[in-house]
C-alpha positions in Angstrom: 15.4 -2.5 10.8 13.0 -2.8 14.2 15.0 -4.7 16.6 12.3 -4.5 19.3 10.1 -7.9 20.0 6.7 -5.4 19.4 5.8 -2.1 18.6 2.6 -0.2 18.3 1.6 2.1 16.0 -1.4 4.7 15.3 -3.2 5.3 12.0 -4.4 8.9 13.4 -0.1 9.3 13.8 1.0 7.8 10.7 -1.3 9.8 8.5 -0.7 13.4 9.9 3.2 12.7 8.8 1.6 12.6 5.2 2.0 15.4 2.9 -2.3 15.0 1.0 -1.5 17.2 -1.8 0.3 14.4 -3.6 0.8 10.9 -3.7 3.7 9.4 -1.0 4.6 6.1 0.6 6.1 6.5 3.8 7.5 2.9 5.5 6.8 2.5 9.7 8.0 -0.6 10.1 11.0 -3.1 8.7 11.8 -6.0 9.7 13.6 -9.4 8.4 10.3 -10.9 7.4 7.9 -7.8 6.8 7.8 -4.2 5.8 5.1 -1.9 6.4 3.7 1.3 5.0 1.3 4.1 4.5 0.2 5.3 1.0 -1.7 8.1 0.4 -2.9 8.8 -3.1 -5.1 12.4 -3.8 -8.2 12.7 -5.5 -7.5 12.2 -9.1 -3.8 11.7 -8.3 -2.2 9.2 -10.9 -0.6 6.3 -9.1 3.0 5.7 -11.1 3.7 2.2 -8.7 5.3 -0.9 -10.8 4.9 -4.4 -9.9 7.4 -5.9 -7.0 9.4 -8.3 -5.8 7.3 -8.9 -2.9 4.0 -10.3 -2.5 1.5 -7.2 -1.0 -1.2 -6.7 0.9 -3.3 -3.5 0.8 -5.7 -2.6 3.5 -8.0 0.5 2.4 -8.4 2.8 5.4 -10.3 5.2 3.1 -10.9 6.9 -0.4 -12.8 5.0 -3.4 -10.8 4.1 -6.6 -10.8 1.2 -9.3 -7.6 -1.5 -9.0 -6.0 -3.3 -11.8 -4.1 -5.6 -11.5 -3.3 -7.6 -15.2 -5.9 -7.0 -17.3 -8.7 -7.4 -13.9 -10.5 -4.0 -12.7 -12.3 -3.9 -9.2 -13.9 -1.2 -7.1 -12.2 -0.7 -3.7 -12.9 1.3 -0.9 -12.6 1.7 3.0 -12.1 -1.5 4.1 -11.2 -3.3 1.6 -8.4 -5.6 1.6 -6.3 -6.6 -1.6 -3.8 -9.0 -2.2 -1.2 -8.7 -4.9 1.2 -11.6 -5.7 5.1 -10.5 -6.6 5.9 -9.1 -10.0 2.0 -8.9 -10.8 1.4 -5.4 -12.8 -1.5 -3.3 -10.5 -2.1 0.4 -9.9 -5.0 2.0 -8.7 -6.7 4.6 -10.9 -10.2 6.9 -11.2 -9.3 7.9 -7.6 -12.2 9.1 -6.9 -12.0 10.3 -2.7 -8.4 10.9 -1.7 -6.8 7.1 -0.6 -4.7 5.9 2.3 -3.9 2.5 2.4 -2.0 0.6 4.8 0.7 -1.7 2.8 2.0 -5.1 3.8 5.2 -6.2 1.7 6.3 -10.1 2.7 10.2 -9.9 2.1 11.8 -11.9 -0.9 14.7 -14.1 -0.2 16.8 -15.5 -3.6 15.0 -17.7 -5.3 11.4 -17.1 -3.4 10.0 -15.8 -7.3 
């Protein structure tokens, strides 16, 4: 947990610690109200995500895949922004230019869902 009042961070830094041959999450940033990450899904990689206690918020930095979330499909692709609401079902799929996303998670406190 980030007990500094601000910190900055790079996208050109956050993605070189990524693996690109498969798909990883890697969290910069926690703190009592917010968690942060960087997701990277390959070309043609299968995302294996489940839905979460948090609401989310997914900024595409770049790649081109289809989202579902229920039973609703939509194209998304650099710089698009998606919102998910806790315990929704979603994954991306037909990646079709490797992905990375930035990922906003609001926390959950008892009783928020």
């Amino acid at each position: 947990m980030s007990e500094d009042p601000w910190q900055l961070f790079e996208i050109s830094k956050l993605t070189a610690k990524l693996a690109g041959g498969r798909p990883e999450y890697r969290e910069f940033l926690r703190a009592p109200s917010l968690s942060c990450g960087i997701y990277h899904l390959p070309r043609g990689a299968r995302d294996m995500q489940s839905a979460h206690d948090e609401d989310e918020v997914y900024f595409v930095i770049s790649g081109k895949a289809i989202m579902k979330v229920g039973g609703e499909d939509r194209s998304v692709e650099a710089g698009t922004i998606l919102y998910v609401r806790a315990t929704e079902e979603h994954s991306f799929f037909e990646i079709e230019e490797d992905m990375t996303l930035l990922v906003f998670f609001a926390a959950s406190t008892p009783g928020d869902i």
